[in-house]
C-alpha angles and dihedrals in degrees: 000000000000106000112212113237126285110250121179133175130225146172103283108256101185078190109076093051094100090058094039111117136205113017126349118188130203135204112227115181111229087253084060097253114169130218122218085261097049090040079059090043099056088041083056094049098042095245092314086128086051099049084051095058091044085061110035112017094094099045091039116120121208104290104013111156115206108188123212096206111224092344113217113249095034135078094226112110089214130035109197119195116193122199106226135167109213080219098059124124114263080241083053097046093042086055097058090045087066081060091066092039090053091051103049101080100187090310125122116260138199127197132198107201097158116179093348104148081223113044087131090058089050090045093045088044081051096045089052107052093040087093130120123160112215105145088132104043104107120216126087105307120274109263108248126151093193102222135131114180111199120200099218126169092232095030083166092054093037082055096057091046092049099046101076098043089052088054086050083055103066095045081065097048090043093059091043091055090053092045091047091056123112109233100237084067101033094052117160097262086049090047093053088041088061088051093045084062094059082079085083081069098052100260119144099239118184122175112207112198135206099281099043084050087049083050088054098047106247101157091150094051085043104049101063097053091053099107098051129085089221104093121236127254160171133215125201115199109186114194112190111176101122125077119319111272095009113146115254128237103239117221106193116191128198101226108184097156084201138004121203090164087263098234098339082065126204125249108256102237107082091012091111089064090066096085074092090065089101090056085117099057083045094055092055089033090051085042099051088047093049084048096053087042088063098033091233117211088229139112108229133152121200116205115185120191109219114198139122134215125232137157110232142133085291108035119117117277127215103267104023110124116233127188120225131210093263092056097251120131114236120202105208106219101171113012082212078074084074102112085067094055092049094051099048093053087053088039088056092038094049096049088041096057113024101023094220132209103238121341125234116190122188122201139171072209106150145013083221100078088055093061088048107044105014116217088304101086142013115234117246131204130181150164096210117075091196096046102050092049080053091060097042096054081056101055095041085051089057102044086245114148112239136140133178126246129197131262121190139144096268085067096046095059097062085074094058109130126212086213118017125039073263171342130253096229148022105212132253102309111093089351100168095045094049092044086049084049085057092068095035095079097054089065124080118238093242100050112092104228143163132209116201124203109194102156089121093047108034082074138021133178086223144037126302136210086263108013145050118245116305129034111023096196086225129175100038096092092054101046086039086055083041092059092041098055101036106012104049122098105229109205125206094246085061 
């Protein structure tokens, strides 16, 4: 697993910044205003900070990085200026931070934030983008000694604040590791090994394997890993640290480890991108590990559908009628439907079992949610106006792309079936809203619940806000800010 960096904060000593090695960063305000450690910067550099400022500080945006390459008067091979207001959003600040994150380059850093009301945010932005996955490169591995020291005022309250956003971030990177790993190494049986080792957190973590899911009656889960020699699985992650018998929010992932389409094959050009298929089991799996690291007061239960899908002798065929837990028939249309039939047999198992309080699912369900919403948003469907703003204030809190998108009959009825209750997909027209109706009808009216369609966010070609390209590791933040503001048992004493 890639470990996110090392960042510590300390009491600000202007003096060692002439010994410091590797990279030292510095906070100028956009009116060109200079801290005790960028004063001593610019002394050590004989005005070079200054000469910086003169040229860049009224054009500067929040977070603009200017670099003096191997400064004259220190031993650091980079000094970095950053252009940053005190008065800046946390989004802002965490942000700039990525900047730093982006420059360090398996270097040490050091950072002087001084009094900035956000040094956390900027340590939490840096944390995040420092991320490369290279666990296949061969070669002897890169040299990194994965530390960021940050000169803070109250490096002890600074500390407290940061704690629980570096434990965010490495759920994300958690999740982003998952949904980086070739198939032929994240199989089903490795996916639910890696969940099994969260016990070590204290997470409840229970693996429930293809017989016991016959005996359920998950026909629709099962069905679509038919074809493939992984078994298929679910794994159940049960985080209790809120109040006793509270109902749990249920976070439900779609987990496919890979996608070929099954019978209703992909076209070959793209197919290896579906290793990505399984984004939405990362995101809860990333979520339920952020909420063990900082030990949330909070009652939450993660469930992951494993399964691949494969075309064989035995795989699922267009037309075949399968049954899912709930009872309801299920004509399969396209076997490249399948993420659907994975996530309506664990919606029926999770409200079965642990009656939750309100229901997110995640899915890199549809391509049509691509053509609709880019790589900018995921799209968001509910039948809860209240918990869906929710979500979205969490999102938007986080600087995390989403946008709803509608449900209504008319939808549904494009999934009527001539033979079966009904079909796993509507065809092309309004794709991501009928496969959204799908689900829809395994969940109750009066149970608040989300479906997430992140097909267009789990994994870009460029460069995001907070990653590299690849795996973006979205959607923790948010369900990690959802739990916080609605799900957390606030005691007196708090």
């Amino acid at each position: 697993m890639v470990k996110p960096v090392s960042v510590t904060f300390e009491d600000t000593d202007i003096d060692v910044l002439a010994t410091t090695e590797g990279r030292v960063a510095i906070i100028i305000t956009p009116d060109g205003r200079m801290d005790t450690a960028a004063r001593r910067a610019n002394r050590l550099s004989r005005g070079a900070v200054k000469r910086v400022i003169e040229a860049k500080a009224e054009e500067s945006k929040p977070g603009d990085i200017v670099t003096i390459a191997y400064p004259a008067g220190m031993a650091a091979e980079a000094l970095d200026v950053m252009f940053l207001a005190r008065n800046v959003t946390a989004v802002e600040a965490r942000k700039a931070g990525v900047g730093l994150g982006r420059l360090r380059k398996a270097k040490p850093m050091l950072v002087c934030a001084g009094p900035h009301r956000h040094a956390a945010q900027i340590a939490f932005g840096c944390a995040l983008r420092d991320y490369e996955f290279e666990d296949h490169r061969s070669g002897p591995a890169k040299e990194d000694d994965r530390a960021v020291r940050f000169m803070v005022s109250k490096p002890e309250d600074v500390t407290q604040k940061a704690l629980p956003l570096l434990a965010i971030a490495e759920g994300v990177f958690f999740t982003r590791d998952l949904t980086n790993e070739p198939a032929n190494v994240l199989t089903t049986t490795e996916f639910a090994n890696r969940l099994a080792d969260m016990v070590d957190l204290g997470l409840d973590v229970e693996v429930i394997e293809e017989e016991k899911l016959k005996d359920l009656g998950m026909g629709a889960l099962l069905s679509v890993g038919e074809g493939s020699e992984s078994p298929s699985k679910v794994v159940v992650m049960q985080w209790s640290g809120g109040e006793k018998d509270a109902a749990p929010l249920a976070l439900i992932g779609k987990g496919v480890v890979f996608d070929t389409g099954g019978i209703s094959l992909k076209p070959a050009a793209g197919m290896e991108d579906m290793t990505m298929d399984m984004g939405g089991a990362g995101v809860v799996s990333g979520v339920m590990r952020a909420l063990a690291l900082r030990k949330a007061p909070a009652n939450v239960v993660g469930l992951v559908g494993l399964v691949e899908n494969m075309p064989s002798g035995k795989a699922t065929r267009p037309g075949d009628v399968v049954t899912s837990m709930k009872g309801d028939t299920i004509e399969v249309i396209n076997t490249d439907a399948e993420g659907r039939l994975v996530l309506c047999d664990v919606l029926h198992y999770a409200q079965e079992r642990f009656k939750p309080a309100a229901m997110v699912d995640l899915a890199t369900l549809t391509g049509a949610i691509i053509i609709g919403l880019g790589h900018e948003n995921a799209g968001v469907f509910s039948n809860n106006d209240a918990f869906c703003n929710a979500f979205l204030k969490a999102a938007k809190t986080e600087g995390e792309g989403a946008w709803r998108m509608p449900l209504a009959k008319a939808y549904d009825n494009l999934i009527k079936s001539r033979v079966a209750d009904m079909k796993n997909t509507g065809g092309r027209p309004a794709g991501s809203i009928t496969a959204a109706e799908f689900l829809h009808r395994f969940v109750p009216d009066d149970m608040p619940w989300i479906h997430l369609d992140i097909a267009g966010v789990a994994s870009v070609k460029a460069e995001t806000a907070y990653a590299p390209s690849g795996a973006t590791g979205w959607g923790v933040m948010a369900l990690d800010r959802l739990v916080a503001d609605k799900f957390e048992t606030v005691t007196e004493a708090e």
